[in-house]
N, C-alpha and C positions, 0 to 999 in steps of 0.2 A: 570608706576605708575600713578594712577590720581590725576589730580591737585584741589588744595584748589579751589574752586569757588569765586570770591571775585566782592564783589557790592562795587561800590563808591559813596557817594553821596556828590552832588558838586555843588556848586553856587556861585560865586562872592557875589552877595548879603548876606549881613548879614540878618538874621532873619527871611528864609523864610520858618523856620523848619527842616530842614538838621538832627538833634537831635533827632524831638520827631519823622521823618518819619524812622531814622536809629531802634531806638532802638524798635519800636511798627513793624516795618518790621522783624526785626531778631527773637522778640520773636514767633510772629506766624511762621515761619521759624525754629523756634528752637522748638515748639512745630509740628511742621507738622514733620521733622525730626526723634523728639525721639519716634513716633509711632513704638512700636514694643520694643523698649528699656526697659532693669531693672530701675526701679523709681531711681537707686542710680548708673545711668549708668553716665558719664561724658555727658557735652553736648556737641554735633559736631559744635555748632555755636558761633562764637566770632566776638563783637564787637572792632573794631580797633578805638580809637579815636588820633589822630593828629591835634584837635584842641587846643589849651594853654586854651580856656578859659574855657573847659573842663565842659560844662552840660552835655554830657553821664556820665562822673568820678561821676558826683554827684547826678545825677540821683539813678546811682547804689547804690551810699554810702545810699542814704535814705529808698533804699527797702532793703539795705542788699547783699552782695556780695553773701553772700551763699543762698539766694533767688532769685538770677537772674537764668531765663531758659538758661542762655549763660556765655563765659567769657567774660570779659572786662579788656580791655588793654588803659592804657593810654600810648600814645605812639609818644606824639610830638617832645621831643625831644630825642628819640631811635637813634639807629644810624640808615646809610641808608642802609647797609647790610642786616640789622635784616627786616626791610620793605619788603626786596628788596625779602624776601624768604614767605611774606605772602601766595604768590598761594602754598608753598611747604608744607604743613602740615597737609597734612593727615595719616604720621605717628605719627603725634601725637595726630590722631583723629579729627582735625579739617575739616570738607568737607565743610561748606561756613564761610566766613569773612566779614562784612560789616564795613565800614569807614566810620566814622564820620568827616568831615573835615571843618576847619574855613570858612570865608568869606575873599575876601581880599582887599586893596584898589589899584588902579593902578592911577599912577600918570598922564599918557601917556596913555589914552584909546584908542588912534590912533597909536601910535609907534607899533614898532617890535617887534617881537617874542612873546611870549605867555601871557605876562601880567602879570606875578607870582613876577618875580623880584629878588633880586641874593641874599635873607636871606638864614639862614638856613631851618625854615619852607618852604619856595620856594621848594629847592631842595628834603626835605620832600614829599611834594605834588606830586611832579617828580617822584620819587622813587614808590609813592602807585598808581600812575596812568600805570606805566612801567609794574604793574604786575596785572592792575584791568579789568576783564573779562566786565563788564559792566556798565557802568553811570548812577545814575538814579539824575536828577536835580528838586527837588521840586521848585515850581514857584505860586507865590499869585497872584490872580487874584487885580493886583494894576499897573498901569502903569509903576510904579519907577523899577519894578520887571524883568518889559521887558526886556530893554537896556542889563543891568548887565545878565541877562540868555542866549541871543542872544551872549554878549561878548566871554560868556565861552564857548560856542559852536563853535565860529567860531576862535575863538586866542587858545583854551585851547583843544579841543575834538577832532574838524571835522582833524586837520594837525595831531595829532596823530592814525587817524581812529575807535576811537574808538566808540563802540556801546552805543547809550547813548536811554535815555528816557526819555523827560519833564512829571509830573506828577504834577498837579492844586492841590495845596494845601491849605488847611483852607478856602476855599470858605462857605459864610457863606449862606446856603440859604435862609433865610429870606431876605437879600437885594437884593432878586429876580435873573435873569439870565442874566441882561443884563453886570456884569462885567464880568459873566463866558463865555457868548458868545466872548464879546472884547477878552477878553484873548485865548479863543482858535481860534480868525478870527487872530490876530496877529501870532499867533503860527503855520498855518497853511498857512498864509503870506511867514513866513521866513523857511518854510518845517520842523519845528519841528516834531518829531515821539513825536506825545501826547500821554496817558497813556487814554485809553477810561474809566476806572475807576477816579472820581474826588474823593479826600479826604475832605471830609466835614467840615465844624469846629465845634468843640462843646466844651462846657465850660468841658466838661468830658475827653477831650483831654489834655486841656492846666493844671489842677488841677491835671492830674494823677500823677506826680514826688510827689507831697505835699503828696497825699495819697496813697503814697506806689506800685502803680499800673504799669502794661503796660496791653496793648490789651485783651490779652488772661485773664485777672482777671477780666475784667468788667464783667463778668457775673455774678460776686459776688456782684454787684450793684444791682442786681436785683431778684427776687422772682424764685421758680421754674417753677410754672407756665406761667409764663411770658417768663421763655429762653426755654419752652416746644413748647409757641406758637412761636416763633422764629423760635424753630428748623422746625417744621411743615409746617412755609410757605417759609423758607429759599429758596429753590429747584424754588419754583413757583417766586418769589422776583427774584431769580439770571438769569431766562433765559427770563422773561417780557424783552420787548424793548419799551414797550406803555408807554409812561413817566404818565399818566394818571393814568392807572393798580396798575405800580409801587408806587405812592405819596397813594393812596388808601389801598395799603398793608402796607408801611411802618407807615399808621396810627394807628395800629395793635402791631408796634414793638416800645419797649419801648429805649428811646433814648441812652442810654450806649451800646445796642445792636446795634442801627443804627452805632455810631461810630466806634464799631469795625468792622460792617460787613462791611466797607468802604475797610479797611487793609486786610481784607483776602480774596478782591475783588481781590487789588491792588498784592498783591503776589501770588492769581493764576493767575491774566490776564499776567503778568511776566513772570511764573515760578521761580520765585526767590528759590524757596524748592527744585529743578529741580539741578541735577546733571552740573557740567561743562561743 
C-alpha cells in the first residue's frame, strides 16, 4: 500500500515563515492534486500543525475551514501514536501531509544530542520527523538566520539522515542582491542543498491570512487580462536563466502574480505534488 507523503518544515529560528511557506505550498499541492477530481471531491492534502502558537489554526479560522483547498489539523498536543501514523493515510484519502512546526530555544547550543529538549512538544517534533519523507527549512536572508538553520541541520537532520532542503525566503528585492548572495555563499559554505527557486517578499504575502487568501486566489487580485498576459509569458518567464530577460518579463506581470508564481516555482522545482 502507498504511503502518505509528508513535508516537514523546520527551523529553530522563530519567524522565518515556516507558516505562510506551509500553508501557500500545500494549497498549490492541493490544487495540482485535485486536477481531475469532482469539485465536492474531499481533498488528498492536509496540513499538520504541532505548533501551540498555532498561526496555520488561525489562518484557516479566517478563510473558513470549509474554504480551505486542504484539511487542517491542529495537532500539538495529539498523542504521539496518532503523529506517528501520519505517513499511513491514504485510506483515508490523504496522499501528502505538510507540518507546520514551532521554533525552539536551546539552552546548550553546543551540548549533546539534538537540541529539542525533554518537553512534550520535544518528543512531538520526534514523532513527526520519524515518519517525514522530506525537510524543507525556510531561511531569511539575515545573518541571525544562519546559525540557528546550520544548528538544525547538523544536531536535528543530517544524524537522523534525513533529506532536507534550505529555501531563501522573503527576500526582499528592492534591498538589491547583496543579502541574497551572503545568504546563498554561506549556504553553500556549510554544503546546504539550496532550493534554486528564491521566495520573494511581498506585502501580498504577509496581508494574505487578513484577506482571506493563499496562493492559488491571488489571481483574484488581479484583472483578466492581466492573468491572460501571465499565462502567455509564463512558459517563456520559467525556462529564461538571463536574469536580465527575466527582470524585463517580470515587468509585464503584475505583482500578486509575481508572488505566486514564486510557490509554484518552489513546488515543481521540489515535486512536492509528486507522489512518495
Amino acid at each position: 500500500m502507498k504511503k502518505t507523503k509528508v513535508v516537514t518544515f523546520l527551523n529553530q529560528k522563530g519567524g522565518p515563515g515556516k507558516s505562510t511557506v506551509t500553508m501557500n505550498s500545500a494549497a498549490v499541492v492541493a490544487e495540482r492534486c485535485s486536477e481531475g477530481l469532482a469539485d465536492d471531491a474531499p481533498s488528498p492534502v492536509a496540513v499538520v500543525s504541532v505548533d501551540p502558537q498555532g498561526s496555520a489554526t488561525w489562518w484557516a479560522k479566517v478563510i473558513g475551514h470549509n474554504n480551505l483547498p486542504f484539511h487542517l489539523i491542529q495537532a500539538h498536543d495529539d498523542s504521539l501514536d496518532m503523529l506517528r501514523r501520519l505517513n499511513s493515510l491514504t485510506q483515508a484519502g490523504i496522499s501528502h501531509v505538510f507540518v507546520d512546526t514551532p521554533g525552539w530555544h536551546e539552552f546548550d547550543p553546543d551540548g549533546p544530542g539534538d537540541g529539542l529538549g525533554d518537553s512534550y512538544s520535544a518528543q512531538v517534533m520526534r514523532a513527526v520527523l520519524d515518519v517525514t519523507d522530506e525537510v524543507i527549512l525556510p531561511c531569511l536572508t539575515e545573518p541571525l538566520c544562519f546559525d540557528p538553520t546550520e544548528r538544525t541541520i547538523r544536531r536535528l537532520l543530517a544524524p537522523r539522515g534525513k533529506k532536507y532542503t534550505v529555501v531563501i525566503n522573503n527576500w526582499d528585492p528592492r534591498s538589491g542582491e547583496q543579502r541574497l548572495d551572503k545568504t546563498r555563499s554561506f549556504g553553500t559554505k556549510h554544503q546546504w542543498p539550496l532550493a534554486e527557486t528564491v521566495l520573494r517578499g511581498y506585502s501580498v504575502h504577509t496581508d494574505a491570512p487578513a484577506h482571506r487568501l493563499l496562493v492559488p486566489q491571488y489571481k483574484e487580485l488581479v484583472t483578466p487580462v492581466q492573468l491572460e498576459k501571465y499565462e502567455s509569458l509564463r512558459a517563456e518567464l520559467w525556462n529564461t536563466t538571463d536574469k536580465k530577460k527575466r527582470k524585463e518579463l517580470e515587468k509585464q506581470i503584475e505583482t500578486p502574480l509575481k508572488a505566486a508564481d514564486d510557490f509554484y516555482r518552489f513546488v515543481d522545482e521540489l515535486d512536492l505534488a509528486g507522489e512518495k
